[in-house]
C-alpha positions as CSV (number, residue, x, y, z in Angstrom):
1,X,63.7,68.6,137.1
2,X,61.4,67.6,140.1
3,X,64.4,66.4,141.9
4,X,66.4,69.7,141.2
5,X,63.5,71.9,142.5
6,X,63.1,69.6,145.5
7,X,66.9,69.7,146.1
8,X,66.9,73.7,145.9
9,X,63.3,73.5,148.5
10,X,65.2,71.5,150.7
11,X,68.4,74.0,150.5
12,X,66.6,76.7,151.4
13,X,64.3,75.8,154.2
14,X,66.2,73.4,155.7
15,X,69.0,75.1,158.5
16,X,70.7,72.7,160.3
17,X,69.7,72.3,164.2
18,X,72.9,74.4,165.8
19,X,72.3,77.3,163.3
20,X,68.6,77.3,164.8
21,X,69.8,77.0,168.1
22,X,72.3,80.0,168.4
23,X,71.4,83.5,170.1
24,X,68.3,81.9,172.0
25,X,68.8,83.5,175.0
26,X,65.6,82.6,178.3
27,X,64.8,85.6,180.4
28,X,65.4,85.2,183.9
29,X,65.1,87.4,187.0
30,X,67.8,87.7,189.1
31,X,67.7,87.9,192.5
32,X,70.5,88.9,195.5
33,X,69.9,87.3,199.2
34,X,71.2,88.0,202.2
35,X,75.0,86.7,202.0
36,X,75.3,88.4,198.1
37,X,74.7,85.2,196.0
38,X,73.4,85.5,193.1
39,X,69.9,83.7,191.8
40,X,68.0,83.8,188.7
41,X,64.6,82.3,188.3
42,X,62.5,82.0,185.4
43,X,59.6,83.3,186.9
44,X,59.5,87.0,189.3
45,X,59.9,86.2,192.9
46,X,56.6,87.8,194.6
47,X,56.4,87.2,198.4
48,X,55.2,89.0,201.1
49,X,57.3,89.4,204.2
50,X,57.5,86.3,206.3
51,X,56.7,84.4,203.1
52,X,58.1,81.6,201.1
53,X,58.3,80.2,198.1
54,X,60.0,77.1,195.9
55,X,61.3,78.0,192.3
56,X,64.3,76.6,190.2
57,X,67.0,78.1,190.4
58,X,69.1,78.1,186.8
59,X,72.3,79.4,188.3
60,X,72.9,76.5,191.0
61,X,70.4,73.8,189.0
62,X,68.4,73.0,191.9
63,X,64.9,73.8,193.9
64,X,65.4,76.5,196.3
65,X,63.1,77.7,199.1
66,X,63.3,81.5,198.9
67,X,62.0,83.5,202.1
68,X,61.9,87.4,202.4
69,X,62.6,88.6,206.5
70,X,61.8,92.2,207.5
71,X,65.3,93.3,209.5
72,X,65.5,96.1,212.1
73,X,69.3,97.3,212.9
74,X,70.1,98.8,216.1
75,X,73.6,98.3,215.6
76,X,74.6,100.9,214.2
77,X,77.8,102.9,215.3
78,X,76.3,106.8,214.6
79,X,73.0,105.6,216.3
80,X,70.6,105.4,213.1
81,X,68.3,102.4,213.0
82,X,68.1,101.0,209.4
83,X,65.3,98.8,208.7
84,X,65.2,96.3,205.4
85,X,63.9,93.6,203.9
86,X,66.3,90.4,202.7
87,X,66.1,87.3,200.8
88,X,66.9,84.4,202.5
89,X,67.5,81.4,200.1
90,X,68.1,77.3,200.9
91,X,68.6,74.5,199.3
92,X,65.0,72.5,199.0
93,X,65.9,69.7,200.8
């Protein structure tokens, strides 16, 4: 009896590792630089301008250095300047 009610305890609260393991999904924040690649950290980026920072990045599996520039365009053809800010992202080396 003892070994049929622990067999039955073990039944029910035991789920193998892979069923405990599915739909476990991390948060992380993506982020776009300057040439349209895609990032995502695990934490938010927060940087001033001409700031940077070092996080992980989970889509490329390495340390990045992630800067943010303040941009001023002249060049445009209908004469309107465009200012912008821009992620600029390297490889830590």
């Amino acid at each position: 009896m003892r070994l049929l009610l622990l067999l039955l305890l073990c039944t029910i609260t035991c789920v193998p590792i892979s069923e405990k393991l599915i739909n476990i999904e991390k948060d992380y924040f993506p982020l776009i630089d300057k040439q349209s690649n895609l990032h995502k950290y695990d934490s938010l980026i927060s940087i001033n301008i001409n700031e940077s920072t070092v996080a992980y990045c989970a889509t490329h599996y390495e340390w990045e250095v992630i800067s943010l520039r303040y941009m001023v365009r002249l060049d445009d053809p209908i004469g309107v300047h465009f200012n912008s800010t821009e992620y600029i992202v390297r490889k830590l080396n």
